[in-house]
C-alpha positions in Angstrom: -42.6 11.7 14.0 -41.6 14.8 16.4 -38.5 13.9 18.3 -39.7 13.7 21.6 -37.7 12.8 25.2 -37.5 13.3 28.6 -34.3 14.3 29.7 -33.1 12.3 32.9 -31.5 13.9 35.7 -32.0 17.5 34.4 -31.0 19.6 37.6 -29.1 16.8 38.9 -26.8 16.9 35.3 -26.8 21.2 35.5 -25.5 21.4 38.6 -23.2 19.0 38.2 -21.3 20.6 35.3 -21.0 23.4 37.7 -21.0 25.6 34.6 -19.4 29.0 33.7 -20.9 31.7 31.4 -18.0 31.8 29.3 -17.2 28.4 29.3 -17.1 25.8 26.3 -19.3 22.4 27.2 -19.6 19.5 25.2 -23.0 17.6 24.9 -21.9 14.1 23.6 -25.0 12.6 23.3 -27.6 15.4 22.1 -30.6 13.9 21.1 -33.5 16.2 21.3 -31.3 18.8 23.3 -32.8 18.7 26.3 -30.3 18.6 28.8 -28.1 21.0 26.4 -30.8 23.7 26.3 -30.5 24.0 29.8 -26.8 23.8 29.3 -26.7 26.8 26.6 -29.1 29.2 28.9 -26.4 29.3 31.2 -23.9 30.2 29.2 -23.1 34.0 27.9 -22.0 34.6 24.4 -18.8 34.1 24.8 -19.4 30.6 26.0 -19.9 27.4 23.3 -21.9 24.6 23.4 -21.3 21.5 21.5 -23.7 19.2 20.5 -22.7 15.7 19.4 -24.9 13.3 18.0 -24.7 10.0 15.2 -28.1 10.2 14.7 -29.5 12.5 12.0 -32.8 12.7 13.0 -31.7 13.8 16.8 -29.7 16.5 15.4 -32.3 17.7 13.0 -34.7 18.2 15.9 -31.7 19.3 18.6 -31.3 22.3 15.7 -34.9 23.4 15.6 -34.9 23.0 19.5 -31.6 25.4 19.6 -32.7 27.8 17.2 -32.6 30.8 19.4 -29.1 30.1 20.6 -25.9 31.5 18.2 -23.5 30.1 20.3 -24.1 26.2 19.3 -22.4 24.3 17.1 -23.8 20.6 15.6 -21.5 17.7 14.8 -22.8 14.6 13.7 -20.1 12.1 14.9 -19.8 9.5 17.6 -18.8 10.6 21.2 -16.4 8.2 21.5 -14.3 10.0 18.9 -14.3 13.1 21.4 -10.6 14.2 20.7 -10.7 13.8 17.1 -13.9 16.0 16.8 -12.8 19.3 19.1 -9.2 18.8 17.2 -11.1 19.3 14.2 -12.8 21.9 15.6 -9.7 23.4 16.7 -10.3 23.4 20.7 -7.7 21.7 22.8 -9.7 22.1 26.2 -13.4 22.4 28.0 -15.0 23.1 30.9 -17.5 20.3 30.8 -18.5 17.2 29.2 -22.5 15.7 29.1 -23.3 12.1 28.1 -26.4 10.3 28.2 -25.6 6.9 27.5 -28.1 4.7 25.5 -31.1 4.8 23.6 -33.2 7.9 23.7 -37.2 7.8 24.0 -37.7 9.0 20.2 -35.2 5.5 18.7 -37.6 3.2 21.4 -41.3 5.2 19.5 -40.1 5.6 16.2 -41.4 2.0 15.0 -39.4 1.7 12.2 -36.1 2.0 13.9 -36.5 -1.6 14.9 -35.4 -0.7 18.6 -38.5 -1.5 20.0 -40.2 -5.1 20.8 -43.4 -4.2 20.5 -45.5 -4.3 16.9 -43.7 -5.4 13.7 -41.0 -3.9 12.4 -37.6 -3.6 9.9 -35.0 -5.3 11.9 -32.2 -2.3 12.5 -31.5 -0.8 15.6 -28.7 1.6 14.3 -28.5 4.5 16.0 -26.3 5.7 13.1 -28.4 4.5 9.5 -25.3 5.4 7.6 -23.6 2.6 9.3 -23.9 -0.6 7.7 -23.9 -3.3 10.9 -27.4 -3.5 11.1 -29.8 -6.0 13.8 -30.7 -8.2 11.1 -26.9 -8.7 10.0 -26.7 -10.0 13.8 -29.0 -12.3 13.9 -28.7 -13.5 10.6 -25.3 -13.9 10.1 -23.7 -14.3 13.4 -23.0 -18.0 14.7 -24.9 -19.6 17.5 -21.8 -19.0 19.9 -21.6 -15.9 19.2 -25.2 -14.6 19.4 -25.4 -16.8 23.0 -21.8 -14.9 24.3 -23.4 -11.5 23.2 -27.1 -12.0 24.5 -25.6 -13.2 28.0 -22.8 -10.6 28.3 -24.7 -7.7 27.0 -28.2 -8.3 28.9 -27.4 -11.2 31.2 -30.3 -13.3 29.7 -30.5 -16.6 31.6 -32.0 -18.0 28.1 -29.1 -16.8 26.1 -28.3 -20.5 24.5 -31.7 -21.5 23.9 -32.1 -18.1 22.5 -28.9 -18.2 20.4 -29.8 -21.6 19.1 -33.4 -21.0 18.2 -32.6 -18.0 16.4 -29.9 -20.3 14.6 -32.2 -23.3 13.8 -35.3 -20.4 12.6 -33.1 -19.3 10.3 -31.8 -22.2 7.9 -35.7 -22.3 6.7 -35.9 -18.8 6.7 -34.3 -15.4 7.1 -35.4 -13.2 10.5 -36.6 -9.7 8.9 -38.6 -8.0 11.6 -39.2 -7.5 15.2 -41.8 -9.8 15.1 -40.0 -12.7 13.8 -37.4 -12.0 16.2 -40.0 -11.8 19.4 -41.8 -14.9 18.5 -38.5 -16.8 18.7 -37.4 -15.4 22.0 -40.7 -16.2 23.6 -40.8 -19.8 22.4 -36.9 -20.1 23.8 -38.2 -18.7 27.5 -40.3 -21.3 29.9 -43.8 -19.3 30.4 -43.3 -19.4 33.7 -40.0 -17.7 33.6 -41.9 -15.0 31.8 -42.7 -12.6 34.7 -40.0 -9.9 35.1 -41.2 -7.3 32.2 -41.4 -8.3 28.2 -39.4 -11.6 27.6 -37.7 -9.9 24.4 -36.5 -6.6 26.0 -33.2 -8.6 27.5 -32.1 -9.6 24.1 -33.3 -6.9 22.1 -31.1 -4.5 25.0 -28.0 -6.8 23.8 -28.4 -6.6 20.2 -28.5 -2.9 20.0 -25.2 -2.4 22.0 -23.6 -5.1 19.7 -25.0 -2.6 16.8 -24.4 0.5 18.1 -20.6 -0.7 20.1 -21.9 0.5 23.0 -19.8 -1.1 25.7 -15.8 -1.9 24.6 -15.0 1.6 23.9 -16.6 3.1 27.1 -13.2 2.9 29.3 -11.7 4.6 26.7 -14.0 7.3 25.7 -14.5 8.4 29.6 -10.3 8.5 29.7 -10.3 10.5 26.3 -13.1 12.9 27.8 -11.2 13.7 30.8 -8.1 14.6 29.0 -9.7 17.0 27.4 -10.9 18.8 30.4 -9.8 22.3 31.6 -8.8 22.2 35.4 -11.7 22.0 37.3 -13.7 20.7 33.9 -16.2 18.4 35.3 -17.6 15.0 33.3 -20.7 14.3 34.1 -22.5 10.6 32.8 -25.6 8.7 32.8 -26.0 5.1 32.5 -28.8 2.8 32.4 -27.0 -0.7 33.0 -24.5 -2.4 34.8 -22.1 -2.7 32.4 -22.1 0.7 31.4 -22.3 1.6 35.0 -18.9 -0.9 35.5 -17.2 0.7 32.7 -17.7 4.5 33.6 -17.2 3.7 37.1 -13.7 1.3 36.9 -12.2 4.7 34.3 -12.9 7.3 36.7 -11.6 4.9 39.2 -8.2 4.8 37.5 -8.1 8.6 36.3 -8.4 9.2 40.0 -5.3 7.3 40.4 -4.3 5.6 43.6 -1.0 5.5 45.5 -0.2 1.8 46.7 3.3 2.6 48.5 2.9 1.3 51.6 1.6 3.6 54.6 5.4 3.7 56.7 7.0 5.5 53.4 7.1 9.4 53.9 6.1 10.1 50.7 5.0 8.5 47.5 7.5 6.8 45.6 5.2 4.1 43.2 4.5 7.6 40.4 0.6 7.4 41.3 -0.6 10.4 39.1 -4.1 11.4 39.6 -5.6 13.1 36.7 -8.6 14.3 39.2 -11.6 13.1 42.0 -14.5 11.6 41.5 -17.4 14.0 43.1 -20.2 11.3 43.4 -18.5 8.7 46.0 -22.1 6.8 45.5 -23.8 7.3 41.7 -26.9 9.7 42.0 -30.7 8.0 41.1 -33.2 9.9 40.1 -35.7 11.1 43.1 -39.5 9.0 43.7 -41.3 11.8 41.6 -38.9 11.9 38.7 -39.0 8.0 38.7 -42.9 8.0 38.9 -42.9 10.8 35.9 -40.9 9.1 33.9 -40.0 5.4 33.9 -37.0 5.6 32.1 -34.9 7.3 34.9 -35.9 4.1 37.4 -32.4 2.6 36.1 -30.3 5.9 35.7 -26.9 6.5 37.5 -25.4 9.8 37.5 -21.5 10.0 38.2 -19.2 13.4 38.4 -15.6 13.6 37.8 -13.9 16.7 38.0 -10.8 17.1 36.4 -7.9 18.6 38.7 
């Protein structure tokens, strides 16, 4: 299947990275390289472009899509390992950091992924298939408390017990193998009539991937990481799709923005506030009516800036 998705936030993301010809930018979450072909034209051939990605089949594609461009260099790896990868690389500093956060377009089509609620399919939802945390290792092996706690935290499912405890009671007969299996389950645990706000599976099948994948507990971390490695006037620029990525992006630039909290008589600052930068999106950007009506996918997208000072 052709690796096919729409990149969110295109011009917003481009102009945001305020990009320089010769400067070296780092595209954490690749995927099809959409947003880092745009990235790459701007650039001269002095500049670098770095394309990160733990799925195989994103950087397969992303390679084919890039082909024209010398000045690109592939690393399969996880984004939140950011400072390990451009050591390795040997670059201390850059000029500009992309990530997409989530799942792309091409993990939700590709059937056989598992991401998806719709048909029948291998439970897996890795966006990594080397790793071996799997979505049928969640639901199979994980307790009834624990499946509830994740299901409610990760997707704020109102059904998250009921869920968590029919998965738990399906299972002593039998082991949960597909998406099917899985669906069927959730839709018994939610009332019919609470069935009305979009497909009654897509909460908990949302909160089982980020428990595969670890999306959420090293987000803080990975936006501090990525703006330590900015040059001055670097910018980091990141798209969520959620509220707890949202939180989590917005609560770290927050902090690398640093606040003084001496109190307003003192004539100058004595607490050792140290501001790593500012935060150029005081509200997050959305995407405009037309892109929203194009493509469905950016109705929940948030953009925020940070540039690094």
């Amino acid at each position: 299947m052709e690796f096919k998705h729409k990149s969110v936030l295109l011009d917003e993301c481009i102009e945001g990275l305020n990009i320089k010809p010769d400067g070296i930018y780092v595209d954490g979450t690749l995927g099809g390289a959409g947003h880092s072909k745009e990235i790459v034209k701007k650039l001269s051939k002095k500049g670098l472009l770095i394309g990160i990605d733990r799925d195989e089949d994103a950087l397969k594609a992303a390679r084919e899509n890039l082909k024209e461009f010398q000045n690109v260099k592939f690393v399969k790896d996880n984004h939140d390992n950011i400072k390990q990868i451009l050591e390795d690389i040997g670059i201390e500093k850059v000029d500009g950091i992309l990530l997409d956060l989530g799942v792309s377009s091409y993990q939700l089509d590709e059937r056989n992924r598992g991401f998806s609620y719709m048909g029948e399919n291998e439970l897996d939802m890795r966006m990594d298939k080397s790793q071996e945390l799997t979505a049928k290792i969640v639901v199979n092996t994980y307790n009834e408390e624990e499946l509830a706690n994740i299901i409610y935290e990760y997707s704020e499912e109102r059904f998250s017990k009921q869920i968590a405890r029919n998965i738990c009671e399906y299972r002593k007969n039998k082991e949960i193998e597909t998406t099917k299996q899985l669906v069927e389950i959730i839709e018994k645990s939610i009332p019919k009539s609470k069935q009305n706000d979009g497909h009654p599976a897509k909460r908990t099948f949302q909160a089982i991937r980020i428990e595969v994948n670890d999306e959420i507990k090293p987000l803080y971390k990975t936006v501090k990481d990525c703006i330590d490695v900015l040059n001055q006037k670097g910018r980091l620029c990141i798209i969520t799709f959620h509220s707890l990525e949202d939180r989590a992006v917005k609560n770290a630039m927050i902090d690398a923005k640093g606040k003084c909290t001496c109190p307003g008589d003192l004539p100058y600052c004595v607490c050792g506030a140290k501001s790593l930068g500012n935060i150029i999106t005081k509200k997050p950007i959305v995407a405009s009516k037309k892109e929203q009506e194009e493509n469905s996918r950016s109705k929940s997208a948030k953009l925020r800036i940070f540039e690094r000072l």
